[in-house]
Structure formats: structure tokens, C-alpha cells
Rosetta silent file (secondary structure, phi, psi, omega in degrees, C-alpha in Angstrom):
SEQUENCE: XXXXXXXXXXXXXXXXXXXXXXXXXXXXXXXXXXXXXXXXXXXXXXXXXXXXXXXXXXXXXXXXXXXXXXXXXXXXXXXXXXXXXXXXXXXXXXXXXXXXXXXXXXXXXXXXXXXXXXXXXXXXXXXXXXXXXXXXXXXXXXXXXXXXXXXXXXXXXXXXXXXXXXXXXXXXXXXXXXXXXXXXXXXXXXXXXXXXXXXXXXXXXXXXXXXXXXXXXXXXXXXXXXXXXXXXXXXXXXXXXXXXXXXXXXXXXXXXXXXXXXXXXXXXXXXXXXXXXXXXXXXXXXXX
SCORE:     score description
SCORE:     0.000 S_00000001
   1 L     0.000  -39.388 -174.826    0.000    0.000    0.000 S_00000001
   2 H   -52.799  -60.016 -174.689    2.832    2.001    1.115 S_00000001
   3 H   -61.344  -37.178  137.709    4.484    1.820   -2.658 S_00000001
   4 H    -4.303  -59.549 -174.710    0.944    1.920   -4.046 S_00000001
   5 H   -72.877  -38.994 -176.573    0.549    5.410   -2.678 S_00000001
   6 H   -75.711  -46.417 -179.532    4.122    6.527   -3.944 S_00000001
   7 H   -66.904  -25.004 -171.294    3.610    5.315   -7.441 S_00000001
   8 H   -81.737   -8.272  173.560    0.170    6.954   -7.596 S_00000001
   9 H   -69.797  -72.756 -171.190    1.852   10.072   -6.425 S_00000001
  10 H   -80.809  -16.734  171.655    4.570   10.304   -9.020 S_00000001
  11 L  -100.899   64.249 -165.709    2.866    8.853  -11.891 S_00000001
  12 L  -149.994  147.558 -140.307    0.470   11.159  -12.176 S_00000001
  13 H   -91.338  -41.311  165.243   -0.103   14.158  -14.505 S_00000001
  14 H   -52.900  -54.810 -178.165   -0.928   16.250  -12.537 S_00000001
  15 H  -115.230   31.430  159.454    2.382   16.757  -10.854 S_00000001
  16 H   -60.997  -63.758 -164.423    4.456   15.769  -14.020 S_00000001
  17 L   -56.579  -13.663  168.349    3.235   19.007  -14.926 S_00000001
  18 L   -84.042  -33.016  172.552    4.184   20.716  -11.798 S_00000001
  19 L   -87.514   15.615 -179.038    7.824   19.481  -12.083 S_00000001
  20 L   -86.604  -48.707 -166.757    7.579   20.845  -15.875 S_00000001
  21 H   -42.191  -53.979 -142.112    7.455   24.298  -14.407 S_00000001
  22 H   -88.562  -62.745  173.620   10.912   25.071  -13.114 S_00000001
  23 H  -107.017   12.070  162.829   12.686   24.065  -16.429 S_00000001
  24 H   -70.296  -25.252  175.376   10.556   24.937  -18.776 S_00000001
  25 H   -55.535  -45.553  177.368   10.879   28.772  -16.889 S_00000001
  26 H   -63.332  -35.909  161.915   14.558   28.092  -17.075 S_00000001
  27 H   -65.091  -65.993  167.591   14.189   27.862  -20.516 S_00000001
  28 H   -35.366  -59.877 -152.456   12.267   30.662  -21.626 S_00000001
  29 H   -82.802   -0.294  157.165   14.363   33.100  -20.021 S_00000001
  30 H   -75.114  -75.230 -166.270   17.718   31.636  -21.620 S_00000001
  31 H   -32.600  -52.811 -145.881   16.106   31.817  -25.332 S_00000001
  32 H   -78.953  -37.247  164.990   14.268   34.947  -24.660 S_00000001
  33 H   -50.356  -53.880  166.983   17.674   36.513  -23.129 S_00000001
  34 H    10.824  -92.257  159.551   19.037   35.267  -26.490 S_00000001
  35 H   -51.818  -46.847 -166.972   16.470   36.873  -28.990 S_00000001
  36 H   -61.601  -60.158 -134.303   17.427   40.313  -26.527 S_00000001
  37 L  -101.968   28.189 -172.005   21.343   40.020  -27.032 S_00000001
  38 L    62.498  -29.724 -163.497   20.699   38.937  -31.115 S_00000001
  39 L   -58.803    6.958  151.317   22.436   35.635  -30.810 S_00000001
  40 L  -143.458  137.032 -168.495   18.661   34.047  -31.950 S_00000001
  41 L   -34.486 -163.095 -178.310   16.290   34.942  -34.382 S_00000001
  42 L  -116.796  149.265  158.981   13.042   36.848  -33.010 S_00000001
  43 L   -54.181  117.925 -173.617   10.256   34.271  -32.818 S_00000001
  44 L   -82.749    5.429 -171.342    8.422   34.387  -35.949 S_00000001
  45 L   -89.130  136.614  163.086    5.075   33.608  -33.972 S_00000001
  46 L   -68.960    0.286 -179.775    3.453   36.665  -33.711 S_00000001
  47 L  -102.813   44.534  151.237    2.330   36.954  -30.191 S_00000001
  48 L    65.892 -149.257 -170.682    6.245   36.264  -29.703 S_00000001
  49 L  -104.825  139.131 -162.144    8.095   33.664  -27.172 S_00000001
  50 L  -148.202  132.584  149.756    6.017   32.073  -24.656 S_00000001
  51 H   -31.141  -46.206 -163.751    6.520   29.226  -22.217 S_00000001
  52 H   -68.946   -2.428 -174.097    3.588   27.582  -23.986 S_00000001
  53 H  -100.370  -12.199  164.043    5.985   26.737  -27.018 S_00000001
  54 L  -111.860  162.931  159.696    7.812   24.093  -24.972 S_00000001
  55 L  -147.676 -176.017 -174.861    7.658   20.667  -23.019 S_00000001
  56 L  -148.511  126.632  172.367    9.754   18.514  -21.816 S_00000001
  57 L   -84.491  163.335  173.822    9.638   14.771  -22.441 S_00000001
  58 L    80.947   11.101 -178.309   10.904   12.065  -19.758 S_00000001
  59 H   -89.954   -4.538 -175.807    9.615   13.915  -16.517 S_00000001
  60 H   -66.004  -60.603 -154.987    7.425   10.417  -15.617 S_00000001
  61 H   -49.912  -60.414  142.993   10.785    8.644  -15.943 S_00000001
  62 H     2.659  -87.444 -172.265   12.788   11.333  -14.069 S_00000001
  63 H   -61.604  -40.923 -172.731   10.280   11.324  -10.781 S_00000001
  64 H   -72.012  -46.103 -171.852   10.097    6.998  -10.421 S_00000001
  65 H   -56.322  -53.583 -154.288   14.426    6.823  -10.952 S_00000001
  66 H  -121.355   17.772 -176.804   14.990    9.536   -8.528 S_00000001
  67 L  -119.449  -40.887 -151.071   11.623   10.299   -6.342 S_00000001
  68 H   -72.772  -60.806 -163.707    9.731    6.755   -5.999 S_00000001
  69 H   -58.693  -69.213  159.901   12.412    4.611   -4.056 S_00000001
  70 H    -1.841  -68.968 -162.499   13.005    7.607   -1.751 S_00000001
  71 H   -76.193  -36.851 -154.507    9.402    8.615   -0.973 S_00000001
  72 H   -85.125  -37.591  173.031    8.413    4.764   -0.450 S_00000001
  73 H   -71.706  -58.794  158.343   11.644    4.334    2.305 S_00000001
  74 H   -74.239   13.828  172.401   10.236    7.218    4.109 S_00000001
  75 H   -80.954  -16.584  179.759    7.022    6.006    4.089 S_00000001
  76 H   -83.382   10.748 -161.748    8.205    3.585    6.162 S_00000001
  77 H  -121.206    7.863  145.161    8.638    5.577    9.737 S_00000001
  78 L   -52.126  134.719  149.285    4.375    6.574    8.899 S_00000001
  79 E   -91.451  137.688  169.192    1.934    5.276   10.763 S_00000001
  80 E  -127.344  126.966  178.492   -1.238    3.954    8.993 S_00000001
  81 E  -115.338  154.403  173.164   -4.856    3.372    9.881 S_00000001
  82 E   -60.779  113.898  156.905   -8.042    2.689    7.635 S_00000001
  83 E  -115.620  157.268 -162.657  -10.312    5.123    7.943 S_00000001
  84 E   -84.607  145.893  148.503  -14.233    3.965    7.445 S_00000001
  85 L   -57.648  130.473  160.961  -17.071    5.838    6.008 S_00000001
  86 L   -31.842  120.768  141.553  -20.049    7.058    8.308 S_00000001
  87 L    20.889  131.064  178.992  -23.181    4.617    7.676 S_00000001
  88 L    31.915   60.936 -176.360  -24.714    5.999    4.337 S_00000001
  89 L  -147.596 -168.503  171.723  -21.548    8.426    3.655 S_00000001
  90 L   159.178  154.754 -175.877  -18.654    7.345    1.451 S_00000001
  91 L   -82.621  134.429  171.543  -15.462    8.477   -0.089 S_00000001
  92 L   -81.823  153.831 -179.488  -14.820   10.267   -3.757 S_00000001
  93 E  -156.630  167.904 -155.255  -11.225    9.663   -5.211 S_00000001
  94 E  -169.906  162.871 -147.942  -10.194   11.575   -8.412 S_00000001
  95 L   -59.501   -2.362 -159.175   -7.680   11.852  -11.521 S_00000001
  96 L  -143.778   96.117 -178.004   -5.011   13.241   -8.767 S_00000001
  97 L  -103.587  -46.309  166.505   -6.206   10.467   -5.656 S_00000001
  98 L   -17.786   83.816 -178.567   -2.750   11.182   -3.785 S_00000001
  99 L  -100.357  151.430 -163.489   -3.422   13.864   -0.958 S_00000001
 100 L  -133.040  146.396  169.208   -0.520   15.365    0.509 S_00000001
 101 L  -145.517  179.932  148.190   -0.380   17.488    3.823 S_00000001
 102 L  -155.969   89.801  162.996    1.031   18.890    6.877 S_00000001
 103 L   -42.728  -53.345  154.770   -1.143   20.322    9.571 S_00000001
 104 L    -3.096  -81.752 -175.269    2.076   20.741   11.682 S_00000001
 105 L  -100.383   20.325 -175.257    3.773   23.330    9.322 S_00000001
 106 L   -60.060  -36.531  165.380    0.384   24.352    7.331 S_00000001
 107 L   -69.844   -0.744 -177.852    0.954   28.371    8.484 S_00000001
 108 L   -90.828  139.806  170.695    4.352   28.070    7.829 S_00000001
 109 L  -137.732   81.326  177.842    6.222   29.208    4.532 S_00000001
 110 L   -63.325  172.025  158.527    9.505   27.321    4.391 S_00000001
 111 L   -42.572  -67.895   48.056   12.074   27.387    1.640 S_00000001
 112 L    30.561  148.469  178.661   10.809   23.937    0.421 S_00000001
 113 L   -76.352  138.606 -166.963    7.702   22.495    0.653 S_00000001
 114 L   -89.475   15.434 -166.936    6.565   21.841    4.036 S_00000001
 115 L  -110.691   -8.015 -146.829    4.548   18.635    2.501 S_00000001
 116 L   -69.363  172.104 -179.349    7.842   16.699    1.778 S_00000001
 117 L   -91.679   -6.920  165.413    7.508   12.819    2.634 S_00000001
 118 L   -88.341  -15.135 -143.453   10.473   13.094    5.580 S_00000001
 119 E   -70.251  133.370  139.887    8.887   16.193    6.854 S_00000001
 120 L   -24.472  150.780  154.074    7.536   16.350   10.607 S_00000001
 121 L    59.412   25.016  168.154    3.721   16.392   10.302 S_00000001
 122 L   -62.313  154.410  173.783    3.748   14.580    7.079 S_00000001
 123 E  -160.228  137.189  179.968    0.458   13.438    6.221 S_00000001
 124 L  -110.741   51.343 -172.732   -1.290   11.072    3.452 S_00000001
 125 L   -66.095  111.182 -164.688   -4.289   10.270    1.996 S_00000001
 126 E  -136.732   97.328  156.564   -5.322    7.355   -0.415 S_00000001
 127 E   -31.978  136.450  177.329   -9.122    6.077   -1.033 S_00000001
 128 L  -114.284  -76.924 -175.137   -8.867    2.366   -1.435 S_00000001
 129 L  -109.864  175.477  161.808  -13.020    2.001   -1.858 S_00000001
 130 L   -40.324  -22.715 -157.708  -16.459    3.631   -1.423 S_00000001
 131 L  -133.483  -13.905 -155.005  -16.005    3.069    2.597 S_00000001
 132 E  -123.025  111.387 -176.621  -12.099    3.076    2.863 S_00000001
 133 E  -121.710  148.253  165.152   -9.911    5.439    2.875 S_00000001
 134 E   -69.971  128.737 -171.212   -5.869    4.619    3.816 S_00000001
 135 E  -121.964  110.709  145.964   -4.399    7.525    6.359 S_00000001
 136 E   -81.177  125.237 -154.758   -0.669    7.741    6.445 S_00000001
 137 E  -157.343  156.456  170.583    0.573    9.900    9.330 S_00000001
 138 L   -98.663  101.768 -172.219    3.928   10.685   11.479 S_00000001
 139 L   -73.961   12.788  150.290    2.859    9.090   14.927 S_00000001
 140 L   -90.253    0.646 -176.739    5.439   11.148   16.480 S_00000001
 141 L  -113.746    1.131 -171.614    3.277   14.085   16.028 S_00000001
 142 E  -158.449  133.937  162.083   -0.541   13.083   15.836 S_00000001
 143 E  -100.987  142.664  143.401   -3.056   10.593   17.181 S_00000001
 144 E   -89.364  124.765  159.691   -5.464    8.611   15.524 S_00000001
 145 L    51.459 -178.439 -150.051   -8.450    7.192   16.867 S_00000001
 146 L   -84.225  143.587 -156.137   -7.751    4.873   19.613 S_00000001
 147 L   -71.153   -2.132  176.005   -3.849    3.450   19.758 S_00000001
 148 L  -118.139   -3.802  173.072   -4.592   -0.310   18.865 S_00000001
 149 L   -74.287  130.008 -174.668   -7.426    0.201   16.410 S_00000001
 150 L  -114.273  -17.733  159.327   -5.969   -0.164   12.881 S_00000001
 151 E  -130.865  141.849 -179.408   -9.698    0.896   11.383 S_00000001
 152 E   -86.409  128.109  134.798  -11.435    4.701   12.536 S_00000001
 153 E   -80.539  148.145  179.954  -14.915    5.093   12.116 S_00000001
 154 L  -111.158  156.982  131.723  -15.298    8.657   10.765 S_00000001
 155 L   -34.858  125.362  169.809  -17.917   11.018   11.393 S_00000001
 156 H   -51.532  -41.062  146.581  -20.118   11.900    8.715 S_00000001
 157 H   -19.861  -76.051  174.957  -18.281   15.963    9.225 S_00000001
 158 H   -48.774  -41.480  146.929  -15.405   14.170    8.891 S_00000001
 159 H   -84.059   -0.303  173.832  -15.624   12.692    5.471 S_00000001
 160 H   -90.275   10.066  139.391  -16.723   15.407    3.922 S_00000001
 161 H   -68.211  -21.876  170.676  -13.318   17.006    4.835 S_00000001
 162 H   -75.550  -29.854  165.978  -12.028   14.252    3.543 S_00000001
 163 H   -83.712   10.509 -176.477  -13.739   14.204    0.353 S_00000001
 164 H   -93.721  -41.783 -159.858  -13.149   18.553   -0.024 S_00000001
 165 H   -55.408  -40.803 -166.840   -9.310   17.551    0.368 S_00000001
 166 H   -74.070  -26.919  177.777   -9.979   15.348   -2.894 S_00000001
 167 H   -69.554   -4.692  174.200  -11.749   17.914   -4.970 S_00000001
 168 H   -66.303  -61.741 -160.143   -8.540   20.266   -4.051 S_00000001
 169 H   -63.496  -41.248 -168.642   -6.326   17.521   -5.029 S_00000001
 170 L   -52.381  146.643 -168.954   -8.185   16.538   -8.494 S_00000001
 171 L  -105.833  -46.106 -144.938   -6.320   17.940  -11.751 S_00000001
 172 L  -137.018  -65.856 -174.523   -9.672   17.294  -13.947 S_00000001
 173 L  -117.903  163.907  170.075  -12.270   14.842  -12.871 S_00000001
 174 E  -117.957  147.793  174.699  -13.849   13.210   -9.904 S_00000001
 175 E  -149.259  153.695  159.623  -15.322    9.669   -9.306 S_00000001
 176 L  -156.502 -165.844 -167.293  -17.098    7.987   -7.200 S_00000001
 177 L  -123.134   12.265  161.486  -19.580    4.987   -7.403 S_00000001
 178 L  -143.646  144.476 -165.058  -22.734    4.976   -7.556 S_00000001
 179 L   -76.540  -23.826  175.957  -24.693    7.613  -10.044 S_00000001
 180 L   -86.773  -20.396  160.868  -27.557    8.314   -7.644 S_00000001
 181 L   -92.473   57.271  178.383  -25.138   10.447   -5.422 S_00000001
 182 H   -94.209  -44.098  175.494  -24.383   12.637   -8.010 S_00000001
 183 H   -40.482  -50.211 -157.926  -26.320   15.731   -6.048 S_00000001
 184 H   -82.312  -24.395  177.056  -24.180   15.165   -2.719 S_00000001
 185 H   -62.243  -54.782 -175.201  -20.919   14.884   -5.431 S_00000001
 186 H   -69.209  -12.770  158.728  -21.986   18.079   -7.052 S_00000001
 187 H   -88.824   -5.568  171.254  -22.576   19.666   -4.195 S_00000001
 188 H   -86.816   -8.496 -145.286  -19.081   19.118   -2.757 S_00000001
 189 H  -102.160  -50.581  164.339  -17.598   20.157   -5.703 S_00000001
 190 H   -41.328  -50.912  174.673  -19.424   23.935   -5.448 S_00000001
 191 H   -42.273  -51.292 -171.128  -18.452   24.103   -2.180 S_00000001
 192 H   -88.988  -78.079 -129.884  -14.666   23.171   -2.571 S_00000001
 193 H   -30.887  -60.511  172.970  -13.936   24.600   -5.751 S_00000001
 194 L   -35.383   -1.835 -167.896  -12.738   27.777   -4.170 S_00000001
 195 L  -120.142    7.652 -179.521   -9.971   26.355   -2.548 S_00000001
 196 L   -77.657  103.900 -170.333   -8.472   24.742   -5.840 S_00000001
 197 L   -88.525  125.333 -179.714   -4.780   26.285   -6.958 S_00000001
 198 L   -51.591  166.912 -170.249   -3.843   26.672  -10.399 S_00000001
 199 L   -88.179  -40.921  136.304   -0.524   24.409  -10.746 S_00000001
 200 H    17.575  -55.577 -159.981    0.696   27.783  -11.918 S_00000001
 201 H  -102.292   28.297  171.140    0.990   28.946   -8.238 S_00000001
 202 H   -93.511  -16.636 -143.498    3.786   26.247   -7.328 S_00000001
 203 E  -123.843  106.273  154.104    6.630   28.085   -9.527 S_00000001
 204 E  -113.340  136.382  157.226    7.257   31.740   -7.581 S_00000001
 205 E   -85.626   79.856 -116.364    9.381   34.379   -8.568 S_00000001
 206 E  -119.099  124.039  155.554   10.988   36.011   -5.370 S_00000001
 207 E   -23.804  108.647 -171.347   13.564   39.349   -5.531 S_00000001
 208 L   -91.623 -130.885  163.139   16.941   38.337   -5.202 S_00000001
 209 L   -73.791  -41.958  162.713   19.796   40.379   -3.934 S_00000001
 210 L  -122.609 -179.289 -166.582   19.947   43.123   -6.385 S_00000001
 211 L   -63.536  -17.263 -172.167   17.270   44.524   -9.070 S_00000001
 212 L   -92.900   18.051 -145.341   19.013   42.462  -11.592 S_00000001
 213 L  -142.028  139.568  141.377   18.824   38.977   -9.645 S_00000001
 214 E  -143.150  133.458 -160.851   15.682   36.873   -9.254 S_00000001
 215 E   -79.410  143.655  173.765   15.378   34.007   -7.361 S_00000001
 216 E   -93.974  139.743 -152.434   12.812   30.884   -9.169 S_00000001
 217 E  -157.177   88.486  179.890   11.767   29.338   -6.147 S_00000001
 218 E   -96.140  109.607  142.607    9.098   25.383   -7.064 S_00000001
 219 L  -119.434  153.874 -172.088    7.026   23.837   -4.485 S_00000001
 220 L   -55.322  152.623 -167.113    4.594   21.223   -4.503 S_00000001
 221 L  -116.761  114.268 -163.722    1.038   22.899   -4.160 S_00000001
 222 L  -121.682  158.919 -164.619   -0.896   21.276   -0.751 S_00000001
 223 L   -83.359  179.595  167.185   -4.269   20.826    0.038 S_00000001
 224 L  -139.304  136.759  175.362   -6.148   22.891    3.041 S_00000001
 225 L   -38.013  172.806  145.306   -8.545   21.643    5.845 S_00000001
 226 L  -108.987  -24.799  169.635  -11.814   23.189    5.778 S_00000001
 227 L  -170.103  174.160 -177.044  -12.263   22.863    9.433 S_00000001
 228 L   -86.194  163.319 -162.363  -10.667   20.960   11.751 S_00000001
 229 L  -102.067  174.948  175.462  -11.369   16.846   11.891 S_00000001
 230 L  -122.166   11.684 -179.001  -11.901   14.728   15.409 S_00000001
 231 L   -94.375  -36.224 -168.923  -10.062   11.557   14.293 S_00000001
 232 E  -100.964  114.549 -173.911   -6.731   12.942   13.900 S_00000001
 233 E  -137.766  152.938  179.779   -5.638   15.436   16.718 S_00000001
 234 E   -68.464  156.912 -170.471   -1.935   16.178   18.116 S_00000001
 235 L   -92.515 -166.462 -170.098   -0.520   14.743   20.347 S_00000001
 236 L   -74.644  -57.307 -178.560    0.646   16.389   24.161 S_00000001
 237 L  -119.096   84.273  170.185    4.051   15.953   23.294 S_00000001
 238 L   -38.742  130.187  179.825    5.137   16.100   19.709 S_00000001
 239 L  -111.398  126.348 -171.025    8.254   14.882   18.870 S_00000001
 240 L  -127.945  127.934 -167.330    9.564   16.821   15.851 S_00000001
 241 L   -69.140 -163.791 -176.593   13.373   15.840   14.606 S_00000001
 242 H   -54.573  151.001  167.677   16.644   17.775   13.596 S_00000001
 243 H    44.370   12.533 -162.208   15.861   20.148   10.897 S_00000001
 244 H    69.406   -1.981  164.067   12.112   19.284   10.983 S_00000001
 245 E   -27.535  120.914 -160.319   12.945   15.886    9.983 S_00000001
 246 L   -72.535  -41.117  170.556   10.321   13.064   11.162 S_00000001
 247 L  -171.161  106.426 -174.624   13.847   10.921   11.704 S_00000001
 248 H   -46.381  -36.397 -153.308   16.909   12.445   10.437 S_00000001
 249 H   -94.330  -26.365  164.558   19.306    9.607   11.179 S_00000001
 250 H   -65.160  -35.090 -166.708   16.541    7.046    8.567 S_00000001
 251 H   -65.856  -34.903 -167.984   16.764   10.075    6.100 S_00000001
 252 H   -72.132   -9.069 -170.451   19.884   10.021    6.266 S_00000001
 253 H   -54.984  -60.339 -166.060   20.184    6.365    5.918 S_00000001
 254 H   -69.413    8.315  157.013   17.924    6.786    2.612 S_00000001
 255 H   -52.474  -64.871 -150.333   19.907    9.674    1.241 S_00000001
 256 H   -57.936  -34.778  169.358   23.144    7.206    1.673 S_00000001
 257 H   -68.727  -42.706 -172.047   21.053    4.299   -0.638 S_00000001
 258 H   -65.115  -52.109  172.409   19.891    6.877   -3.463 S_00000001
 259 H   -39.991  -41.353  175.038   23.362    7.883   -3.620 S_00000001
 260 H   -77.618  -46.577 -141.392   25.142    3.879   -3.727 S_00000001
 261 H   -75.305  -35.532  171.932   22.297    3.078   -6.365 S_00000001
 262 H   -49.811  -47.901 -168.452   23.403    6.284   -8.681 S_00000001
 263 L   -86.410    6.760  160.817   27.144    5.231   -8.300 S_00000001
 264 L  -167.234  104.366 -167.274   26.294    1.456   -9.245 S_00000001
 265 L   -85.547  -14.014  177.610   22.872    1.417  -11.242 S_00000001
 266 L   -79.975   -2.912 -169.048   23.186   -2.614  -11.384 S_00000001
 267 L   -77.616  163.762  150.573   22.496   -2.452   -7.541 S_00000001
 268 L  -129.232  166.558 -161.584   18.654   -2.730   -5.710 S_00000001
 269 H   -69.928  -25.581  160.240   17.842   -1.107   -3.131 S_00000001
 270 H   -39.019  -50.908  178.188   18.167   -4.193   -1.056 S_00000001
 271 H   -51.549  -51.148 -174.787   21.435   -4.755   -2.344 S_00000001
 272 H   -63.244  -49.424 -170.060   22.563   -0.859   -1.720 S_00000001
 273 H   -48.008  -55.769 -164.462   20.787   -1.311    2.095 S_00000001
 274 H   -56.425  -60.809 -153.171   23.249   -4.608    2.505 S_00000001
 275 H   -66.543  -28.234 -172.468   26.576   -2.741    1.049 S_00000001
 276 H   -79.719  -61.895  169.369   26.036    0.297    3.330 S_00000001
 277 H   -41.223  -48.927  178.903   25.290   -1.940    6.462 S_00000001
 278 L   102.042  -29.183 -175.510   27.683   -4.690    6.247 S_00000001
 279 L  -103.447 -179.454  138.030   24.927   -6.841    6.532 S_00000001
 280 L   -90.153  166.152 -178.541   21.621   -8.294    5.192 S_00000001
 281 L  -117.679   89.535 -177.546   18.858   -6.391    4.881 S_00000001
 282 L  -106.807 -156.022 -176.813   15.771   -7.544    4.027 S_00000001
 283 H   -77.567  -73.056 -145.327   12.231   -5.908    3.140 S_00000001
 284 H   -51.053    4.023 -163.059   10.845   -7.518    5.882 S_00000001
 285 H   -96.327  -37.531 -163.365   13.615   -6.226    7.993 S_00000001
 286 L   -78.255  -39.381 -177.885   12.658   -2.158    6.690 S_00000001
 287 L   -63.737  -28.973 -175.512    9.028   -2.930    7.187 S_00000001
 288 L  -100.358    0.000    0.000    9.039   -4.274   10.749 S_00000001
């Protein structure tokens, strides 16, 4: 489920297109510096040089080689519970089902996105069915539902934050499963709409040291409560690591694998886990 969650994260269109941003911007403004200093023609289109005249192929491939293995090894210091739909309630999932969060740092506006998957206060959300949704969470900083229960009943209040978070999340469409709740779908979807951010507003453009400097500055684009929920609440004493890190000394472990697998691409990450240890390593060994 854990990898399940990662691949539906990065193989998804939605935030190909967000990790598009950064060099197609980097692009424009080399050409269009260019075209300024003569060294390239003038654009013969007339409404001139535009971002909208490029892509970039090979960003799927890009995010699984150097995002998926990563994101899935810190997935492992989450905690996860089920949580159920209210009696005649149920969950929506949508072209984007992968919700990303952080209550923790949501008022905060780091350098980096405060959503990352090592982050303190990381938080995850992935419908599995009409009644199920999967809840990934850092259990040094939040409890859910009662500490040996592995599935929450929600509140009805409570999924319909959970289903606003998906109409946030969604790059196009919505789904759900049965055709006679298309009123309570369409009515979540009026509701929510407002809180839905062009992809547009992940890519900022911040004043750098002097007028001629500007810093480009790409984060992931996160969802927002609508009110607060009663299954997940913090706990008395949060433990939040080095650097906001949920636990610095695993990241750093999984820095230390992405690094052996680049410098010997016939390795896996089992293999990389073993050379860096001295030992074996097996999944069930990362997992328990």
C-alpha cells in the first residue's frame, strides 16, 4: 500500500506538470535573453516567445528513478490506519487520488515544501473504496483514533473534509460509485472549488539580492482543511526531529542508498541497504 501510494503520487499528470514548471521557466528566459542580445532569431510567432511553445519529455521517468524509491523508504517511519465511512456516507477519489499534507507546518512558509515525505507532520491520503480510505501519518506528532485500532470510524463531518481535500487535489475529474449520489458529489464540488490552486501557483518568482537577480523558487502545491477533523488530533508531546525531519538519522540512511544506487545502477535497493550496512537487509527487515 505504502508503494501503491508513492507510485500513484509520481505517476500522475498532474504533478508531471508541476515538475515541468521550473525548467521549462529556465528555458524561456535563456532563449528569450538570447532573442534580446541577437544571438537568436526573433520568434516568428506573432504573439512572440512564450513558455507555452515548450515541453519537456521524460519527466514520468525522471520522478520513479529519482523520487519513488526515496518517498516509499520514508514512508516507512508513517503510521497507517483505515479510515471507514459514516453509515450511508462514502469516499470520492479523483484523476489526482494522492493527498498530501502537513497540519504541523500548514501556516508556515519554508524554503521547500513543508509537505515533503520526511517532513515532521507529514500526512497522506489514499481512497482504497467507497467506505475506505488509507491515512498515512507521522505518529510522532498526531493521534489517531484509539492506539490499537488499525480501522477509525469517521464522522459523517469528517468525510466530507475528507472528500473537499480530494476535490482540491483533483487535476480534472472526480469519481465515485454509484450515479444516484451525483447531487451530494456536485454539491461538494461547489463548495470546494474555491480552494483549488492553479498548478501555476507552485513556480514563484521572489527578488533576489539586487534589481538584476531573481530568485525561481518550485514547491509542490498542498491541500487545506476546511475545518478541523476529530479523528486525527496532536498529540501532548510532539516529537519533531533535527531540521524538521520526522527521523533524520533514517533520512539520512535513505539519502546514503539513493546515492550507492546512482554510483552502481546494477544495484537494488536491497542490495545498496546490505553494502552500506555490512549486513543483510531484508524488506521484511525495513518494514518491521
Amino acid at each position: 500500500m505504502r508503494f501503491l501510494a508513492v507510485i500513484l503520487h509520481v505517476r500522475n499528470r498532474k504533478v508531471i506538470e508541476v515538475f515541468k514548471l521550473l525548467p521549462k521557466k529556465i528555458a524561456y528566459e535563456v532563449i528569450k535573453s538570447a532573442i534580446e542580445r541577437g544571438e537568436l532569431p526573433p520568434c516568428p510567432d506573432p504573439g512572440g516567445w512564450n513558455e507555452g511553445m515548450m515541453d519537456f519529455s521524460g519527466v514520468a521517468g525522471s520522478l520513479m528513478k529519482w523520487n519513488a524509491i526515496p518517498c516509499w523508504l520514508e514512508m516507512q517511519t508513517l503510521g497507517c490506519k483505515l479510515l471507514q465511512a459514516a453509515p450511508q456516507t462514502f469516499f470520492i477519489t479523483s484523476d489526482h487520488p494522492v493527498v498530501m499534507m502537513n497540519q504541523l507546518f500548514a501556516s508556515s512558509e519554508p524554503h521547500r515544501s513543508f509537505a515533503g515525505f520526511s517532513r515532521s507532520g507529514f500526512q497522506l491520503l489514499l481512497p482504497v473504496s467507497p467506505t475506505l480510505c488509507a491515512f498515512f501519518y507521522d505518529p510522532f506528532v498526531y493521534k489517531v483514533g484509539a492506539r490499537r485500532r488499525k480501522l477509525i470510524q469517521l464522522s459523517p463531518s469528517d468525510v466530507e473534509i475528507v472528500n473537499a481535500l480530494q476535490v482540491q487535489s483533483a487535476e480534472e475529474c472526480v469519481y465515485f460509485h454509484d450515479p444516484e449520489r451525483l447531487s451530494e458529489v456536485h454539491s461538494w464540488v461547489s463548495k470546494y472549488m474555491g480552494l483549488r490552486a492553479s498548478i501555476r501557483n507552485a513556480l514563484r518568482e521572489l527578488p533576489g539580492r539586487n534589481p538584476n537577480e531573481t530568485l525561481i523558487h518550485l514547491r509542490q502545491p498542498s491541500v487545506k482543511l476546511t475545518r478541523p477533523w476529530s479523528f486525527c488530533t496532536y498529540r501532548k508531546s510532539k516529537r519533531i526531529g533535527e531540521n524538521n525531519q520526522r527521523n533524520p538519522v533514517w533520512s539520512k540512511f535513505v539519502k546514503a542508498i539513493g546515492e550507492d544506487m546512482d554510483a552502481h545502477p546494477s544495484r537494488d535497493v536491497f542490495t545498496s541497504m546490505e553494502m552500506i550496512l555490512g549486513e543483510p537487509f531484508t524488506e521484511r527487515g525495513i518494514v518491521d
